[in-house]
KEDRENPA-951593 format. One record per residue (C-alpha): x, y, z; residue in three letters. Coordinates in steps of 0.02 Angstrom, whole numbers, m for minus. Layout:
N
<<X, Y, Z>, ALA> ...
END
This chain:
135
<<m72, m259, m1013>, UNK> <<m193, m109, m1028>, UNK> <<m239, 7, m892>, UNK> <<m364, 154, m910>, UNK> <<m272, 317, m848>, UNK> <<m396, 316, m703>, UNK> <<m329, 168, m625>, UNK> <<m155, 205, m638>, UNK> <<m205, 394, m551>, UNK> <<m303, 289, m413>, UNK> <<m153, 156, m388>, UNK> <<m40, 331, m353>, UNK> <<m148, 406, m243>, UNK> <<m157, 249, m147>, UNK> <<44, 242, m137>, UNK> <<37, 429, m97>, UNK> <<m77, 426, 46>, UNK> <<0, 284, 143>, UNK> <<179, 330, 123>, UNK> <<303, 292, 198>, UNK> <<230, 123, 222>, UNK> <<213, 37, 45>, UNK> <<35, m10, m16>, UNK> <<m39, m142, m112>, UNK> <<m176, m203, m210>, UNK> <<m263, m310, m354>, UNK> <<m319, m255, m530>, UNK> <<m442, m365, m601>, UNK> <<m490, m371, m807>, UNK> <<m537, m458, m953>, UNK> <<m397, m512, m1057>, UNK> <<m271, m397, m1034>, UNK> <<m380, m221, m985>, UNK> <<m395, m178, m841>, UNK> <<m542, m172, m759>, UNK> <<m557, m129, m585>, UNK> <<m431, m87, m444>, UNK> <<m450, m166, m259>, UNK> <<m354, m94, m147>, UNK> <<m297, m189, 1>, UNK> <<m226, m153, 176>, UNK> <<m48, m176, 191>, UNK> <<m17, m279, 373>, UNK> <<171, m322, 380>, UNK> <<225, m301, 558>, UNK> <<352, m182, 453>, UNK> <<256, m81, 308>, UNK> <<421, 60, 258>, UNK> <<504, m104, 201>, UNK> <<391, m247, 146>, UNK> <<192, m272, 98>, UNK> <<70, m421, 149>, UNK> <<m107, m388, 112>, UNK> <<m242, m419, 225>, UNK> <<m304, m570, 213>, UNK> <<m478, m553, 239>, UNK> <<m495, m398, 86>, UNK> <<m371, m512, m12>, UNK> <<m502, m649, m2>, UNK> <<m636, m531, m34>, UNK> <<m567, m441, m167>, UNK> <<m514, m621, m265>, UNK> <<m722, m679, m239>, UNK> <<m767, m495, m307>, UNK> <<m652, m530, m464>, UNK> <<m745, m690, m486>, UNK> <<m931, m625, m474>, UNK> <<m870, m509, m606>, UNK> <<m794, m608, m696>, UNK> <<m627, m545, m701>, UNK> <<m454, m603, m688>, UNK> <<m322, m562, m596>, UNK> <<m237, m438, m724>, UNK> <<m128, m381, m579>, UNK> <<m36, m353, m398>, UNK> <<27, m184, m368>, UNK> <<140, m132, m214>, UNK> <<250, 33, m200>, UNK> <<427, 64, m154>, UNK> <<400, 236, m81>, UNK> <<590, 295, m73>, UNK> <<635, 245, m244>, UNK> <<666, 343, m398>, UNK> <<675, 181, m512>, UNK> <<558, 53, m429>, UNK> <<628, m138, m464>, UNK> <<575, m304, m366>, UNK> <<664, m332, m212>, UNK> <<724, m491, m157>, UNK> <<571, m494, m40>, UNK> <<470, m460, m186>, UNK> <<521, m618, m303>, UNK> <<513, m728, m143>, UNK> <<349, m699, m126>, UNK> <<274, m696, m305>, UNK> <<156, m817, m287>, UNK> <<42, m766, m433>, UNK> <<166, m815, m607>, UNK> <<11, m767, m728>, UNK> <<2, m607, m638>, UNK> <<128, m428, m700>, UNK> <<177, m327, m535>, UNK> <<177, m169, m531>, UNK> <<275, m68, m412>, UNK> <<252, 130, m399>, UNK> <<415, 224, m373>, UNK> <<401, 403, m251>, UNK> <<576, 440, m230>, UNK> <<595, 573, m394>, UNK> <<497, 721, m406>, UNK> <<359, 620, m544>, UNK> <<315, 452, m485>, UNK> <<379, 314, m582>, UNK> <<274, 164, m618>, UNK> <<358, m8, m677>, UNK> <<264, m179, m728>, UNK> <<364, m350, m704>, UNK> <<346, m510, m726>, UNK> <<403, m605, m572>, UNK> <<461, m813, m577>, UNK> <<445, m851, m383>, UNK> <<506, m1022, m449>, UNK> <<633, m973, m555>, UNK> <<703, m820, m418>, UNK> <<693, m695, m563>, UNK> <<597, m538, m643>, UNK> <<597, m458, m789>, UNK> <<514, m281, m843>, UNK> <<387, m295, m954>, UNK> <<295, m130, m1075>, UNK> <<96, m82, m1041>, UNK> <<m21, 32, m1107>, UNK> <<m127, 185, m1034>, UNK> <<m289, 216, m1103>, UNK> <<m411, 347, m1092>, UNK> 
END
């Protein structure tokens, strides 16, 4: 996967601004570059530990990605107390998208620390996977 610097700066401001509740959201491309970001409302009844995105902007954001024809490159969440961001239990369970990498933003060091994953729902497992920044 390849994801223009911007992104990745817009995906940690996102994480930034609603911490301590984790946020979440969609990047759409072609291929595998990136091509725009959707962020989404998180609306767990309990946001510091877990994320569910809004329905209504997840269905929104999935038509937009159509129209444009884009995929869905990725899901993003963060984990706003860790230093080395991994998928949580709660996190394979629901991993309803296998084509799609998840990437989780880490807060708890002083740099945040962004991971991509590949998560089997189906098979209860992860693995990290590499990507690229561009400019």
């Amino acid at each position: 996967m390849v994801l223009w610097r911007e992104h990745l700066v817009a995906i940690v401001a996102h994480a930034r601004e609603t911490a301590p509740a984790e946020c979440c959201g969609l990047i759409g491309g072609a291929g595998t570059q990136s091509k725009t970001v959707y962020r989404l409302r998180n609306v767990t009844p309990d946001p510091e530990l877990a994320y569910e995105a809004a329905p209504e902007e997840l269905f929104a954001a999935q038509r937009q990605m159509r129209e444009r024809g884009e995929g869905l490159l990725a899901i993003y969440h963060s984990h706003p107390r860790s230093n080395d961001p991994s998928p949580s239990e709660t996190d394979v369970r629901l991993a309803y998208y296998p084509s799609a990498t998840y990437l989780i933003v880490g807060l708890g060091a002083e740099k945040p620390v962004v991971k991509a994953f590949k998560i089997s729902e189906r098979e209860q497992c992860w693995q990290q996977v590499e990507y690229v920044i561009t400019d």
